[in-house]
N, C-alpha and C positions, 0 to 999 in steps of 0.2 A: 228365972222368968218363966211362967207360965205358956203353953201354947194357944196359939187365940182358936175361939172353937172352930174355925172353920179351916185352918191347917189341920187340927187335930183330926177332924172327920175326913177330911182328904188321905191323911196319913192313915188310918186306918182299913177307908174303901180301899186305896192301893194295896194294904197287907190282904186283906181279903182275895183282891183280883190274883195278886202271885201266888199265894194259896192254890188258888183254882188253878191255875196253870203248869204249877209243877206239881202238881196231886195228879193233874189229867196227862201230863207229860209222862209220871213214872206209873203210873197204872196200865196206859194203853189205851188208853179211849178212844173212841172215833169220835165219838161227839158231846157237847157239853150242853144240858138243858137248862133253861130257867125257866121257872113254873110260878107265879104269883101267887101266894096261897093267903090264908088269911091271918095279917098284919106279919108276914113274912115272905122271902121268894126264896124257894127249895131251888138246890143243884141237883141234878142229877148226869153221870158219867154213862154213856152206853160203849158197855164191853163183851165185846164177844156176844152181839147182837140183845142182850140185857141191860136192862137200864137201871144203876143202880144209885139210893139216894146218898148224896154228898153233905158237902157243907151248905149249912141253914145262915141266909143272911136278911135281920133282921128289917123289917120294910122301911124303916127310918133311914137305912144305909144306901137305899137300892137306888133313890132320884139322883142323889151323888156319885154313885158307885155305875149307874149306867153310862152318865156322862163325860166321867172319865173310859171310859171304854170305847166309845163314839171316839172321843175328839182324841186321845190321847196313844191306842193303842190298836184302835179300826179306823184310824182317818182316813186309810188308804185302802179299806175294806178286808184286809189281811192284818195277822200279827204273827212273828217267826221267835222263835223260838227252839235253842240248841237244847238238845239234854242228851248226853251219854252217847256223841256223836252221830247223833239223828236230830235233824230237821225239820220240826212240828211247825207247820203252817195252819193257822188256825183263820176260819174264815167267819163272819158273820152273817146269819140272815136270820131273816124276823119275817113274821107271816102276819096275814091281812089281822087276825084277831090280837095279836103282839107279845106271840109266844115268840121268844129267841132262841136261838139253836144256834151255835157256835161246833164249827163240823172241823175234823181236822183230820191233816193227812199229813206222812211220814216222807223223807225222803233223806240220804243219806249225805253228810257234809262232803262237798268234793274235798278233793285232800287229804282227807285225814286217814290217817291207818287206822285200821279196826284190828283190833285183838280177835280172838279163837270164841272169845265168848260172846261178845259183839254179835258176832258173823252169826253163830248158831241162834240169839234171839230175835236177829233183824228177820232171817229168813223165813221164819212164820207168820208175817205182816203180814204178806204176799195175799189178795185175794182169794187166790189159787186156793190158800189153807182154809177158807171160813165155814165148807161144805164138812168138813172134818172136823172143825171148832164144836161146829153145831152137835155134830155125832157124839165126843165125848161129852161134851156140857149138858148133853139129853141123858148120858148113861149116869152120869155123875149126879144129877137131881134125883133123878128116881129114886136112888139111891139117896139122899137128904130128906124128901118129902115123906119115904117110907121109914124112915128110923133102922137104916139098913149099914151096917160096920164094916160090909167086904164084900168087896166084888173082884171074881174074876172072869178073865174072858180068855174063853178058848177057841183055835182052831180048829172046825170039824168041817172037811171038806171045803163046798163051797160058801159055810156060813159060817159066821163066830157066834158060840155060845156064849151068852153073856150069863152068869149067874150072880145071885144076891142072897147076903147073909147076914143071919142077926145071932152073935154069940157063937158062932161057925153050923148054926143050924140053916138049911137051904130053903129059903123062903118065896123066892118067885125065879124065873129063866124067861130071858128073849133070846132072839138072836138076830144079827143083822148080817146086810151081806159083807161077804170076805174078802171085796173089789178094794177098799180101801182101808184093810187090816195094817198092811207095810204100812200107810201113811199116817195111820193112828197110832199105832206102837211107834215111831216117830215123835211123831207129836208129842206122846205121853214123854217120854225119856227124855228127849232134849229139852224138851220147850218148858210144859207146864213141871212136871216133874223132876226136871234136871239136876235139881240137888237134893233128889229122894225126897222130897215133903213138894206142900204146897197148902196156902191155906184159902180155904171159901167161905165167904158169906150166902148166907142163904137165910129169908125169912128173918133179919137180924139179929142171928146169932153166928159166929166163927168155928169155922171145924178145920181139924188137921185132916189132912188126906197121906197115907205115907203110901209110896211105893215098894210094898214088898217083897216083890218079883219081878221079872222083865224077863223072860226067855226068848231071847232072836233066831232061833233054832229054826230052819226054814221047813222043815217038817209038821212041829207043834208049835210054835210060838204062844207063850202063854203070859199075860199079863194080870198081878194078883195088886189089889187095893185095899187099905186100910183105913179105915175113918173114923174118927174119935171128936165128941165136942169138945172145943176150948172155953175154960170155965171165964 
């Protein structure tokens, strides 16, 4: 037996909405956009203070697909959400012209033991981290926008030399300050980096980023980057 079409379109909105939810649960998002565009409504996820495009839902789905979200998953103006022992509470609001923005914040299940690996990805949530987000996500574009393969950065005094490379020939230098070096070599090794790779979108296209060095040396400390497009 056939499903009648308006199960059918229900069953589908709902795949959709789970979609969204554990796409934005395993990514890290803080917030979830919908944008009405024309005969569609784009998602977009903002990470690490960028807003990047997601899943395209097509405008036919959307009258459906809101309403189950209202009555069914924001009745109470919240929706929670476990994933990987963190606690995604997801909240609604919607502004005077009826853009929606769905914001969501972390928090840890009481109870449950957290593993060694847990503990090290929870820990960069932390507001604390976003001043440092910002810093490497700055170094790391330049780097994509210029067509730049390697970057390293070094400790000199009270600044880090950041340098960039195409083909290992030295193409441009910043340098920022050295006040939050520790917490970015940090950052890099545990977090984004922690199993030597990592990959970014940028301008939609995919690149590998490998970590080829890490030196914690409190003398020199030196962190070397490799970046390669993915075809």
């Amino acid at each position: 037996m056939s499903m009648p079409p308006d199960e059918l379109e229900r069953k589908e909105c709902l795949a959709f909405v789970d979609q969204i939810f554990s796409e934005s649960a395993e990514s890290h998002a803080s917030e979830i956009l919908f944008r009405t565009e024309t005969g569609r409504v784009q998602t977009f996820f903002l990470i690490d203070g960028k807003y990047e495009k997601r899943l395209t839902i097509p405008l036919a789905f959307w009258k459906q697909m809101r309403r189950l979200l209202e009555s069914e998953y924001f009745d109470s103006g919240q929706y929670h959400l476990t994933y990987q022992g963190v606690l995604c509470i997801y909240e609604w609001v919607e502004s005077d012209n009826g853009l929606v923005r769905v914001r969501i914040t972390r928090k840890a299940v009481p109870g449950r033991r957290r593993d060694r690996i847990e503990d090290i990805f929870s820990a960069f949530e932390d507001p604390s981290w976003d001043s440092v987000k910002s810093i490497f996500l700055s170094i790391l574009n330049l780097a994509l926008e210029q067509g730049f393969n390697e970057i390293i950065m070094d400790l000199d005094g009270q600044v880090v030399d950041v340098g960039y490379f195409k083909d290992s020939h030295p193409k441009t230098n910043m340098t920022i300050s050295s006040d939050s070096y520790d917490a970015l070599t940090r950052l890099i090794g545990e977090n984004y980096l922690a199993f030597g790779f990592m990959t970014r979108e940028f301008r939609e296209k995919e690149f590998l980023v490998r970590l080829k060095e890490l030196n914690e040396d409190e003398v020199a400390p030196r962190i070397r980057l490799e970046i390669e497009p993915l075809p």
